[in-house]
Every structure is written in structure tokens, then in C-alpha cells.
ROGUMI-481199 format. One record per residue (C-alpha): residue number from 1; residue in one letter; x, y, z. Coordinates in steps of 0.001 Angstrom, whole numbers. Example, Ala and Ser with C-alpha at 12.3 -4.5 7.8 and 13.67 -1.06 7.14 Angstrom:
2
PT seq type      c1      c2      c3
PT   1    A   12300   -4500    7800
PT   2    S   13670   -1060    7140
# end
This chain:
492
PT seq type      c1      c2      c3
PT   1    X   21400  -16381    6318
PT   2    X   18373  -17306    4341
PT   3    X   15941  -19922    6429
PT   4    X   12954  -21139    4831
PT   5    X   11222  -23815    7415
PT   6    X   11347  -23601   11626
PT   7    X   11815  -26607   13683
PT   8    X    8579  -28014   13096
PT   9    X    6114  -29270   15915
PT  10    X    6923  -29805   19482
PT  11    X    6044  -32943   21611
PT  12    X    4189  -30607   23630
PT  13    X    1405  -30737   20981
PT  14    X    1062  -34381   21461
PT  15    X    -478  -33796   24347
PT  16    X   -2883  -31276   23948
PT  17    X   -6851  -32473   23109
PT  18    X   -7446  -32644   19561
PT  19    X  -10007  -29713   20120
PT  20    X   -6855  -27670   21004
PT  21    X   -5665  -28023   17685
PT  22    X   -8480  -26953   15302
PT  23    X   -7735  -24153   13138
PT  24    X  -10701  -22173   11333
PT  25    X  -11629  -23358    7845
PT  26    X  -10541  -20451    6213
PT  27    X   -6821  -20711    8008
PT  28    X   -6945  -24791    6708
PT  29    X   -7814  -23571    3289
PT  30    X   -4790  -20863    3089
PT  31    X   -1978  -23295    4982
PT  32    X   -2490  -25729    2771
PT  33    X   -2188  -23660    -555
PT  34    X     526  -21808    1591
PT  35    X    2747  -24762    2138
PT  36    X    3972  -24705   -1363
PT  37    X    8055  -24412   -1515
PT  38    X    7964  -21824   -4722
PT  39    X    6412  -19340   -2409
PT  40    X    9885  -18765    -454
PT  41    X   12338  -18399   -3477
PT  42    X   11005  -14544   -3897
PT  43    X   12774  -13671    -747
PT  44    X   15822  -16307   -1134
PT  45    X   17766  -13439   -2553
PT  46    X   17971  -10953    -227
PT  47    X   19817  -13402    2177
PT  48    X   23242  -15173    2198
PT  49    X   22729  -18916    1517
PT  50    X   26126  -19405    4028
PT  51    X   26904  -16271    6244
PT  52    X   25438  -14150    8905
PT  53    X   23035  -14736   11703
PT  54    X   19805  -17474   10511
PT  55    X   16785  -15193    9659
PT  56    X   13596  -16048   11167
PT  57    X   11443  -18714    9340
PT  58    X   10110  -17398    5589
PT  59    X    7390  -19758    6095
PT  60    X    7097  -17951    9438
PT  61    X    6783  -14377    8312
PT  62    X    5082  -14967    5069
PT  63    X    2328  -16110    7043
PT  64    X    2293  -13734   10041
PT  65    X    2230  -11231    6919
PT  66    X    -937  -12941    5741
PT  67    X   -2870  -12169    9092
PT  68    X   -1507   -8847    9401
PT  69    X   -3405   -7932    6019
PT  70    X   -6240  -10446    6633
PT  71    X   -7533   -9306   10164
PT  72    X   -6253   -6182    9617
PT  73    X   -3816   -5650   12764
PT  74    X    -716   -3693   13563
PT  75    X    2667   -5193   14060
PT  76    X    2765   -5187   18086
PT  77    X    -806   -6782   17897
PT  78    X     -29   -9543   15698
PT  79    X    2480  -10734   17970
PT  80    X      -4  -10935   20696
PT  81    X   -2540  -12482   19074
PT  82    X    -158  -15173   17326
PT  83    X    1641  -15919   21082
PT  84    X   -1704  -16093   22634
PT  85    X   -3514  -17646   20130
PT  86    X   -2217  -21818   19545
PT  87    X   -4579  -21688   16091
PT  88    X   -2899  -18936   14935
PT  89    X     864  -20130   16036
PT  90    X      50  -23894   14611
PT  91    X    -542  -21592   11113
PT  92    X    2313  -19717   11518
PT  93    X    3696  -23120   11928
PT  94    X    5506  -22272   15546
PT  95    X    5896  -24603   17933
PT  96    X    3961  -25223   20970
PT  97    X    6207  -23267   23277
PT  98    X    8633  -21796   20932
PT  99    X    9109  -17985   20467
PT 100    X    7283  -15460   17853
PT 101    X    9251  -12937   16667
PT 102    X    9892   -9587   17881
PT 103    X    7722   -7031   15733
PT 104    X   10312   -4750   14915
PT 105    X   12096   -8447   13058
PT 106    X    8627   -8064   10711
PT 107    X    9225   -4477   10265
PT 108    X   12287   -4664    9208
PT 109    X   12210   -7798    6831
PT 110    X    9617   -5881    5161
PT 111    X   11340   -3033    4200
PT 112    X   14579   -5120    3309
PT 113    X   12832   -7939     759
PT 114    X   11495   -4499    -536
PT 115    X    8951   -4471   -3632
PT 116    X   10434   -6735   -5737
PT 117    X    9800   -9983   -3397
PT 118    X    6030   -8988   -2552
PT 119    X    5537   -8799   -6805
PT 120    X    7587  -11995   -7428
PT 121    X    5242  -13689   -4139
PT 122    X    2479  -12666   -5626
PT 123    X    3176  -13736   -9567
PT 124    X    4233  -16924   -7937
PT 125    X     754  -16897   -6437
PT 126    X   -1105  -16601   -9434
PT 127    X    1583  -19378  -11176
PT 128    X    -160  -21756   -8927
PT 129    X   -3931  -20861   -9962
PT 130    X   -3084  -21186  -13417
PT 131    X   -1261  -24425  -12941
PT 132    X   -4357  -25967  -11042
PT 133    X   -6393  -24349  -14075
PT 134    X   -8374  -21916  -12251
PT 135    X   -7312  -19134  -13380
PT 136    X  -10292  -17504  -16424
PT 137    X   -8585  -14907  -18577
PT 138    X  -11293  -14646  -20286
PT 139    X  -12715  -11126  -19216
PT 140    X  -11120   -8783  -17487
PT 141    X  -11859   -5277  -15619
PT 142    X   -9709   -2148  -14839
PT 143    X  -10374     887  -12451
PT 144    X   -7805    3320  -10668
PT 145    X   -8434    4211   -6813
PT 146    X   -6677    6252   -4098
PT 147    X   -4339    4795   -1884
PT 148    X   -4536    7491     861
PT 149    X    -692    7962    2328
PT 150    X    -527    8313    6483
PT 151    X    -431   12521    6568
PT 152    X   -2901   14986    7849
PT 153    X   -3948   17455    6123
PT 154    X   -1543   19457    4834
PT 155    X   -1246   23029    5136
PT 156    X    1633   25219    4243
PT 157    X    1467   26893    7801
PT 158    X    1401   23177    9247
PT 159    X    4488   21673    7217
PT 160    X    6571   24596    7900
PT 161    X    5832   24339   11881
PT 162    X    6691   20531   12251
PT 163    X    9548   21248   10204
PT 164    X   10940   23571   12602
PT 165    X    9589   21510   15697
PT 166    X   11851   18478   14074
PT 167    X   14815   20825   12987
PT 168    X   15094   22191   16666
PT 169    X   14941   18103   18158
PT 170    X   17896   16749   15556
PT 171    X   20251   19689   16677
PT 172    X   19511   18742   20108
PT 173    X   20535   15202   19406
PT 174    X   23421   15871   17747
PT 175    X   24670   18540   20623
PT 176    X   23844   15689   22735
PT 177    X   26628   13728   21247
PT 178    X   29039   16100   21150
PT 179    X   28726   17183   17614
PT 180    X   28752   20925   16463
PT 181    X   28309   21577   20455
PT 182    X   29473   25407   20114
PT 183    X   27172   26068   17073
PT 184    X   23934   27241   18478
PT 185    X   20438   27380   16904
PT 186    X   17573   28940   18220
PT 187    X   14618   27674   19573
PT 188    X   11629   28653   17439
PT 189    X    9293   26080   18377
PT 190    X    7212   28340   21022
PT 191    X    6488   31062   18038
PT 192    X    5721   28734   15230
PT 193    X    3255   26816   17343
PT 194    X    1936   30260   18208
PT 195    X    1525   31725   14809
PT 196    X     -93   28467   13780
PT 197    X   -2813   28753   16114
PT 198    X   -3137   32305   15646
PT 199    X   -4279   31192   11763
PT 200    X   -6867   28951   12787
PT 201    X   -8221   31864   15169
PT 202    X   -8637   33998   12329
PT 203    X   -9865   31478    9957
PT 204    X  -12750   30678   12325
PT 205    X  -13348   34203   12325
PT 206    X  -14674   33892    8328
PT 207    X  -14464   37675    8200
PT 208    X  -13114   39591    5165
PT 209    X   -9724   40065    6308
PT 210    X   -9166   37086    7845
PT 211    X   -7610   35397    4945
PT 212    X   -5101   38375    4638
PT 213    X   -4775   38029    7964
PT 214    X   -3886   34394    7734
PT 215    X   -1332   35064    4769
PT 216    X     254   37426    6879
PT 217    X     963   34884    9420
PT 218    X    1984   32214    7014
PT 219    X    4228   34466    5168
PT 220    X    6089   35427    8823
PT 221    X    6334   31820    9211
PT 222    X    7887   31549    6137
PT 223    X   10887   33949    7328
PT 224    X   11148   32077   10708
PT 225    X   11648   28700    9101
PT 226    X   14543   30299    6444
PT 227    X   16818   31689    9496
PT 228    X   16036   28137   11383
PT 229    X   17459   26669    8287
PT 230    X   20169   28913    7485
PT 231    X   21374   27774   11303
PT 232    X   20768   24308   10897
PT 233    X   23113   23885    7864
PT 234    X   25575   25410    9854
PT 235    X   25412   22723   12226
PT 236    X   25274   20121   10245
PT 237    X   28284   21321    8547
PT 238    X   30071   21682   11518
PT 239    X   28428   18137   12500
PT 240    X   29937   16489    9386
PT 241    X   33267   17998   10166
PT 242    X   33071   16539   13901
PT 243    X   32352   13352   12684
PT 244    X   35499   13351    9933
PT 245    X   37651   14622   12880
PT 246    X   36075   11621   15369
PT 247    X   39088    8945   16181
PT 248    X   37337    6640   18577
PT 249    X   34080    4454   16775
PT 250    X   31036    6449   15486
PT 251    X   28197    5932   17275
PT 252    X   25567    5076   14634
PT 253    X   22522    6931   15824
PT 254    X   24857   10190   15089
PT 255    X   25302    8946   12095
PT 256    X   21529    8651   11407
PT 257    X   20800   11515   13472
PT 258    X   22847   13651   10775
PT 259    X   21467   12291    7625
PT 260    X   18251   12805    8760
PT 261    X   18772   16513    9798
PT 262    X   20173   16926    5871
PT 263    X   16815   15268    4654
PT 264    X   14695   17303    6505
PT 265    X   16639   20545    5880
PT 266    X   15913   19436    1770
PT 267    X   12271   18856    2197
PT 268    X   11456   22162    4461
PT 269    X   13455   24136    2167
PT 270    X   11289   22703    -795
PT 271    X    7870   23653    1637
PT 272    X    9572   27320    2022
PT 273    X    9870   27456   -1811
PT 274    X    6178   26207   -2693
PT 275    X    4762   28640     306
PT 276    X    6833   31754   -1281
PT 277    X    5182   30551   -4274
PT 278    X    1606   30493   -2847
PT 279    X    1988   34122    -942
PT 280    X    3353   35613   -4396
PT 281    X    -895   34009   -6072
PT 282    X     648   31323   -7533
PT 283    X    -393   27754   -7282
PT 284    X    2330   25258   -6767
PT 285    X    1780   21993   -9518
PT 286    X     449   18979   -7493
PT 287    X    3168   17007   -9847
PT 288    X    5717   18618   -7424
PT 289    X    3906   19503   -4324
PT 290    X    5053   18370   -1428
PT 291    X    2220   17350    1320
PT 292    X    4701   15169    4105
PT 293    X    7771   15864    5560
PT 294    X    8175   12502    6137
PT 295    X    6578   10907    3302
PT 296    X    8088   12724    -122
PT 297    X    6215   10684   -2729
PT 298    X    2524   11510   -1605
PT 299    X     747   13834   -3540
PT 300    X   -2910   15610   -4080
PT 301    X   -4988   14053   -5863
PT 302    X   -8614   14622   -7616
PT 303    X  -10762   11962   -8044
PT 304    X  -14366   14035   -8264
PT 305    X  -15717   12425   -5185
PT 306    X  -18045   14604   -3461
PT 307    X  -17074   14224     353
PT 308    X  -13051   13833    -651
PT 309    X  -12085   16391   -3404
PT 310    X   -9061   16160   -2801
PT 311    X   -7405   13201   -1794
PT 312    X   -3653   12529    -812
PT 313    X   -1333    9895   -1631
PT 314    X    -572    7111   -4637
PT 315    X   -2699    6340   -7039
PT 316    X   -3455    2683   -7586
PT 317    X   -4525     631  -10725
PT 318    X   -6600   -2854  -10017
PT 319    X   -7558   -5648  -12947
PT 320    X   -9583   -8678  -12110
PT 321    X  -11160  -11159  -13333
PT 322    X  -14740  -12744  -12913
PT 323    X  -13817  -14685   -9802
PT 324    X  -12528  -12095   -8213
PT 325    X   -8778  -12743   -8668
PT 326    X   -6603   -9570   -9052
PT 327    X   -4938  -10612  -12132
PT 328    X   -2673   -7472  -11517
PT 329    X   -1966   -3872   -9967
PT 330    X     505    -929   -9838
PT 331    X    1151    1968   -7753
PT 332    X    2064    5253   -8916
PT 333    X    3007    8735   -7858
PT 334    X     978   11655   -8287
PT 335    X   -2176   10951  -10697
PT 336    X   -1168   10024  -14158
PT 337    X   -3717    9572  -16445
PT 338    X   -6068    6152  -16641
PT 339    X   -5294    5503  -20335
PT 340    X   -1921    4984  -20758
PT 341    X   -1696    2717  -17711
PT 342    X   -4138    -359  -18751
PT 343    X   -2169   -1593  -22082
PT 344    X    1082   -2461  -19866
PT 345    X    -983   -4142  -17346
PT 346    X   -3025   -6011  -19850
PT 347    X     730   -7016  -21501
PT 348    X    2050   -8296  -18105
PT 349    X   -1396  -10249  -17617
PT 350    X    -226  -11774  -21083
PT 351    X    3008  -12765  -20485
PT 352    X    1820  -14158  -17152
PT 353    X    -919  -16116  -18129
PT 354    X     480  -16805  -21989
PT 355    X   -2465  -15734  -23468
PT 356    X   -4063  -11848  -23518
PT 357    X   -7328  -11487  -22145
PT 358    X  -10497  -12190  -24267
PT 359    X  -12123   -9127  -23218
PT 360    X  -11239   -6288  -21452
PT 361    X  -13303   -3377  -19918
PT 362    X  -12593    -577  -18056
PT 363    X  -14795    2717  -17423
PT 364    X  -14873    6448  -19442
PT 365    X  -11921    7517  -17807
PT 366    X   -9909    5151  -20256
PT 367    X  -11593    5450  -23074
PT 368    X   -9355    6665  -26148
PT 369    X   -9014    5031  -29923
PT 370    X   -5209    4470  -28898
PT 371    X   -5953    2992  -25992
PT 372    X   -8166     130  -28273
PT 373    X   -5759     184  -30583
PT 374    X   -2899   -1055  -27942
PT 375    X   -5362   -3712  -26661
PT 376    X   -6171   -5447  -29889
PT 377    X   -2555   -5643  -30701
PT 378    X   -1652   -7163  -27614
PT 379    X   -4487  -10063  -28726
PT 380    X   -7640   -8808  -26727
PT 381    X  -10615   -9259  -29021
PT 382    X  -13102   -7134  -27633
PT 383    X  -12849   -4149  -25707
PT 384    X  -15574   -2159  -24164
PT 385    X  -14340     917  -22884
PT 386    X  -16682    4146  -23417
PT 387    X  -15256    7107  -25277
PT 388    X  -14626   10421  -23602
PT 389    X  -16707   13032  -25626
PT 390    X  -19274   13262  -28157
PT 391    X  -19224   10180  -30411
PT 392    X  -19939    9418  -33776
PT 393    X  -23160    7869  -34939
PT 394    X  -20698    4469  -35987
PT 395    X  -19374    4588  -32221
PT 396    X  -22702    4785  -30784
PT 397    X  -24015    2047  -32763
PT 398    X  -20717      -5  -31388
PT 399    X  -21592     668  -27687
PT 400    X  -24953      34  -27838
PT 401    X  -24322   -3526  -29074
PT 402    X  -26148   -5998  -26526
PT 403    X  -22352   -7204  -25562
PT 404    X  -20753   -4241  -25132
PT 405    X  -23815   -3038  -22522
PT 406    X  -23072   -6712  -20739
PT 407    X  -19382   -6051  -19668
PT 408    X  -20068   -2450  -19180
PT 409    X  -22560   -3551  -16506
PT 410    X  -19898   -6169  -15009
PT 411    X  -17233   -3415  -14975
PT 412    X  -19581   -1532  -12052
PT 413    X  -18393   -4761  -10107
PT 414    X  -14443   -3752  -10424
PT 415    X  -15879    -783   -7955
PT 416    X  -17454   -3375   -5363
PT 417    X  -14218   -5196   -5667
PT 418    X  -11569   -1809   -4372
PT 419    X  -14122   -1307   -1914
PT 420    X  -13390   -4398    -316
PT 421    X  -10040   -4532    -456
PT 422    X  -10035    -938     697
PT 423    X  -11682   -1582    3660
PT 424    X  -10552   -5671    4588
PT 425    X   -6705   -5603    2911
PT 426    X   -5175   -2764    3427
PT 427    X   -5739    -283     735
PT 428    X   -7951    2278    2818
PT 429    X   -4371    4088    4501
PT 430    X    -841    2907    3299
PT 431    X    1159    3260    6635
PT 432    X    4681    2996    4984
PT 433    X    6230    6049    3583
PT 434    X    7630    6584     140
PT 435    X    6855    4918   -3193
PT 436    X    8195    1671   -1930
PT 437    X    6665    1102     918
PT 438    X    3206    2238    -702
PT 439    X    3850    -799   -3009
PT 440    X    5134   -3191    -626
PT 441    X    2219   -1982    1697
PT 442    X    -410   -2515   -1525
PT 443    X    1403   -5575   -2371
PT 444    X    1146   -7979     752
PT 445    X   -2819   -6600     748
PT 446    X   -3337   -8117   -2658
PT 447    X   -1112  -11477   -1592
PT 448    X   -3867  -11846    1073
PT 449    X   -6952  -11312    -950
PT 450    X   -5829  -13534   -4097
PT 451    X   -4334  -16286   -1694
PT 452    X   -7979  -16338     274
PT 453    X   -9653  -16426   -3445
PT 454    X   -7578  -19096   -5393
PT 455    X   -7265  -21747   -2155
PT 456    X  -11045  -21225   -2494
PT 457    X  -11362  -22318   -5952
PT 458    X   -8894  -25190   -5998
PT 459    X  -10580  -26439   -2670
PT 460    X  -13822  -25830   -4696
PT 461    X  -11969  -27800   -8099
PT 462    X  -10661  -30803   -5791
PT 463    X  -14351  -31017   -4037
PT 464    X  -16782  -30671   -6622
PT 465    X  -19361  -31816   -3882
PT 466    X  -18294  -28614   -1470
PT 467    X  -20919  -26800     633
PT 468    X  -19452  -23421     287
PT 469    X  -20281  -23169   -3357
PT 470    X  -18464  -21081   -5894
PT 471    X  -17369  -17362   -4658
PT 472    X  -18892  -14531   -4965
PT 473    X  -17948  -12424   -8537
PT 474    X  -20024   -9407   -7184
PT 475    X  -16975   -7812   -5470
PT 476    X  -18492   -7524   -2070
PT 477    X  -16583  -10668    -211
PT 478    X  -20013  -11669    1070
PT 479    X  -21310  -14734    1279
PT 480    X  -23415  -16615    -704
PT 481    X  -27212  -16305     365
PT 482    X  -29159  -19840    1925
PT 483    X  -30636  -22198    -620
PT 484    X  -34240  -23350     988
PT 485    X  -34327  -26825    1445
PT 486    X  -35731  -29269   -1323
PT 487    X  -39381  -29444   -1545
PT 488    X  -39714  -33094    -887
PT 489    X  -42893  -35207   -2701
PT 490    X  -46039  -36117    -489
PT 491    X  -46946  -39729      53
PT 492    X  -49791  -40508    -787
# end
């Protein structure tokens, strides 16, 4: 049952020292744009207005959320820090001697509300800025990144070993309940670890036959992990069939036990076909590759950096605006190309805001004459995006206009601004698995940056005399440098 507000403060505040009770500025700034009632309807429908047990507090987790993504902090730790901490359980508006929840309660209201409630929580978020009229549509800056997924490197030889590791521990679970308790499978765990260490002894060798060496290996691997599989759909078969025949209740770990024995029999068969593929000098499409066992949706990517070639996980899209608001984003599997990508964003920008951007930049990678062409029919007047290729003597005239050169040189900040919310919000490792929980991860990041940068600026509106000045539109988060007092007049 959906619960939007706790029980408010205890009397045992009342008798702490007013010193007790002083939150930092930047916590004032947020609960008081946070306190806003339209910020709890996103998550309204994933409860029961009437039956089941009361959720926790929305205002409650919406906010723990918030210093999860601000400071950066796991699950167990935020509880810590918000029970020990009476600044931080004042903001997460629980009572002086009242209980936080359990971690695993955040986990799991995460993954429930789901994608859809983090993108409705953060339109709603960006509702508000435009209603206090400070949000500038006026230009606007695009750039793709890589939202690295929470896998090691992947090898071939690697996937197919924890694949048998994990194969081996689910039939032992489900023996352990009784389930397909006469179907054996056989313990290959000892010689897969073997023969994967046995490749990295040769590799380190960097002779010439060391990489034939190595395929060898990999390819007898290969064979081990098809017999381990052949036995394990045997016993889940037989598992299935226990379970049908079961007259008392089911326990439910079985249950999940068993479906996650069939999902891991799907995905190491899939790493058996792209190895077969490999051994035979083929190269299996990144599109398709699979680099997690327990994270399907990640993929390779290429961005051309020199220290990361290769890169693995989502690719994300960012567009901002001059204050530093991220007007919107998207996550998507595998790495689809730039282009197509900014004319939908620029269109749900418009039909946010109710008016397209005045101009929009973005750098070479999305530079195309279709990809101008969708933009000024949305309503964007100017668009200064660099063509791929050689250009004509008309187009280089066009982007050496003194305008054009301007928001070229402002897009550099869009680069500034991933950087930080790589490395302060998030973005720099998702730690949820699958598509969804890359956005949902992505997604409360961004809710944390934009609701830091838009209490800022209607503080700022409501106090034109402020100390903190405007914020910063370089991207970097940093603050603005010391003004030197006033040179003041000598008497005479």
C-alpha cells in the first residue's frame, strides 16, 4: 500500500540544541525543492492505494536515493550513515528515534518502480524549473558516453569457466532440495579452473605458439562446458518434473533456484556458440556478443579512446543546457550510431518544455544533412553540428561563420559536464544488470545532479542578493573563484 509521508518529527527533537539540528546548505537547498507533493505521484502506481502491507515513506526513499547518488555510497552504507547521522535522518525526514529502512527495502523498491518512475521523477523535476522559469531552452548540447556495466573483462575462456563453476552450484541446490536427486552431474569445476590458468601461463609466455597453445585450451574448454550442459538440462528436466509431481507447498528458493539454472544454461550455451565461432577465425558481431553471464544486455563498445579501446556496457546520450541542467538522456544497448539518436531527444525536449530549442550543437560524430534536416523541422533554428567528410566550399563558408565557431566552442563543455557526472553521480560503473537497471541506475544519477542544479537557481531567482552567485556553465561542478574585495577610496 502506497505511503507518501512518515510520521513526521518526534518530541525527542524538541529537546535537542538547535546546533543539533543544522543541516548543510546544500541538504536545505534540495529538501526544500524536494518537499514538493508532484514528486511522489511517479511511484503512486506501482502500489495499491487500499491493500497490502504500508510501504516505507516515498518521501523517505526518494531522498535516501538522492544521497546514495550524491555522496556516492552503497546501499548498506547509506543506512549507516543516515542512522548515525541526525542531519542526514532530519532530511530523510525520520524521526528522532524512529527506524531507517533495511537496505535490501531500497533495493528492492528500486527494481520494482522500475524505469518508468525514475523518467516520470525526473520530467516532474524539470516541470518544476520551468514553472519557476528557470529553465533556458535556448541552446542546447549533445554528446554520447560509456556507461561501463559491472563485468571484468571478458574472455571466452573466462565466461565459459564461471559458467560451469555456477552450473555445478545450482545442481547442488536443487539436489539439496530433493529435486532431480538421482540425476547426477559431474563436477568440472577443478579442470576448468585448471585449463584457465594454464592459458594465462602460456600467454605470459608471448612465444609463437603460445596463442595456438591457448586456442587449444579454450577449444577443450569448449567441449567440457557442452557435456556439463548436456547434464544440466537433464536435471533440470527432471527438476521441473519433481516440482509438477510436489504435493506439499513449493519452497520458493527451488523455484528460483530452477529458473535460474534454465537462464544460465541459455546464456553459456550462447558463450559455447560465439567461442566455436571464434576457434573456427571468425569474429562474433559485438551487436550479439555476449560479455556477462549475469548481465545479458552489456556489450563492447569502441569509443577511440586511447587507454580504453574497448569499452563494455550501454551507451548513453546526455543534452544540456547552459546552466548545466540535463534537459534529457537515454540509454541504449550496444553502440548505435550518434545521428539518429539526437532528433528524438531534441523532440521530447520540445514537448517537455513546449518550445524546441533555439540552437542545438553536438560534435562530428552527428553530423549528417538528415540529421539538420530533422532539427529544423522540429523548430530549432540553428544547428551547428560539423559534417563528417570533406565539405563543400558552401559548407565551409557555413561553419566558419563567427556563430557557428561560438557554440562549437561551448559544445567542448558537454564533455566537462559527463565527466562530472561520471565521476560524482553515478555514471562511471552501472552496478545493476540488464537494460533496466542500467537506466534506472543512470536515471536516479541524473535526478541528483538536476535536483542539486535547479534548487540552485530558484534559490538564486528568490535571492537575487545571494552570495553563492550563479553556477558554474563550464561543466566541472566547481566553484566559483573569490572576487577581491572592493578597492575602497582614500580620504584625503
Amino acid at each position: 500500500m502506497f505511503r507518501a509521508y512518515g510520521p513526521g518529527p518526534s518530541l525527542w527533537e524538541s529537546l535537542l540544541p538547535a546546533q543539533a539540528l543544522v543541516m548543510p546548505a546544500e541538504l536545505v537547498q534540495v529538501d526544500k525543492f524536494l518537499a514538493d507533493p508532484e514528486f511522489f505521484k511517479p511511484f503512486r502506481p506501482y502500489f495499491s492505494p487500499f491493500f497490502g502491507r504500508p510501504s516505507i515513506p516515498m518521501e523517505t526513499f526518494m531522498r535516501m536515493m538522492w544521497l546514495k547518488y550524491r555522496y556516492r555510497i552503497g546501499f548498506e552504507a547509506l543506512c549507516r550513515e543516515v542512522t548515525d547521522s541526525v542531519s542526514w535522518s532530519r532530511f530523510c525526514r525520520i524521526p528522532l528515534g524512529g527506524s531507517t529502512p533495511h537496505h535490501s527495502t531500497l533495493k528492492k523498491l528500486a527494481k520494482r518502480c522500475g524505469p518508468e518512475a525514475i523518467a516520470r521523477l525526473n520530467e516532474a523535476l524539470l516541470v518544476k524549473a520551468a514553472e519557476n522559469k528557470v529553465l533556458k531552452v535556448d541552446r542546447v548540447r549533445a554528446d554520447t558516453t560509456v556507461v561501463p556495466a559491472d563485468v571484468g573483462y571478458p574472455t571466452d575462456s573466462g565466461l565459459l569457466a564461471r559458467g560451469v563453476i555456477r552450473l555445478v552450484a545450482l545442481v547442488a541446490v536443487l539436489h539439496g532440495f530433493g529435486l532431480a536427486a538421482r540425476t547426477k552431474m559431474r563436477d568440472r569445476s577443478r579442470s576448468m579452473r585448471r585449463r584457465a590458468h594454464d592459458i594465462g601461463a602460456w600467454l605470459r609466455r608471448r612465444s609463437d605458439t603460445a596463442k595456438d597453445e591457448a586456442m587449444a585450451i579454450t577449444a577443450e574448454m569448449a567441449t567440457m562446458a557442452e557435456a556439463s550442459l548436456v547434464e544440466a538440462r537433464r536435471v533440470a528436466e527432471n527438476a521441473r518434473r519433481g516440482l509438477g509431481r510436489a504435493t506439499g507447498q513449493v519452497s520458493g528458493k527451488a523455484v528460483a533456484a530452477l529458473g535460474e539454472l534454465d537462464t544460465l544454461i541459455e546464456r553459456l550455451d550462447a558463450v559455447v556458440a560465439q567461442t566455436r565461432m571464434r576457434l573456427s577465425g571468425a569474429t562474433p558481431p559485438g551487436a550479439t556478443r555476449l560479455v556477462s553471464l549475469h548481465d545479458p544486455d552489456a556489450r563492447p563498445i569502441k569509443k577511440g579512446r586511447i587507454g580504453k579501446p574497448v569499452e563494455f556496457g550501454y551507451l548513453g546520450q546526455i543534452l544540456d543546457n547552459r546552466d548545466g541542467i540535463v534537459l534529457d538522456h537515454s540509454i541504449h544497448i550496444g553502440n548505435p550510431p550518434d545521428g539518429p539518436l539526437l532528433a528524438p531527444a531534441v523532440a521530447r525536449v520540445k514537448k517537455l518544455t513546449g518550445r524546441a530549442p533555439t540552437a542545438v550543437t553536438a560534435d562530428r560524430g552527428y553530423g549528417a544533412a538528415e540529421v539538420d534536416s530533422q532539427l529544423t523541422a522540429l523548430g530549432v533554428r540553428f544547428v551547428a553540428i560539423v559534417r563528417k567528410g570533406r565539405q563543400s566550399v558552401a559548407r565551409q563558408g557555413v561553419e566558419r561563420r563567427p556563430r557557428f565557431a561560438k557554440l562549437i566552442k561551448w559544445r567542448t563543455g558537454s564533455e566537462g559536464r559527463i565527466s562530472s557526472i561520471k565521476r560524482g553521480y553515478g555514471w562511471g560503473r552501472c552496478l545493476m544488470d540488464g537494460l533496466d537497471g542500467a537506466q534506472v541506475w543512470c536515471g536516479y544519477g541524473i535526478f541528483a545532479h538536476n535536483s542539486i542544479k535547479i534548487s540552485g537557481l530558484i534559490a538564486a531567482s528568490n535571492d537575487p542578493g545571494e552570495t553563492t552567485g550563479p553556477p558554474s556553465t563550464a561543466g566541472t561542478d566547481r566553484p566559483a573563484r573569490p572576487q577581491p574585495p572592493p578597492t575602497l577610496p582614500l580620504s584625503a
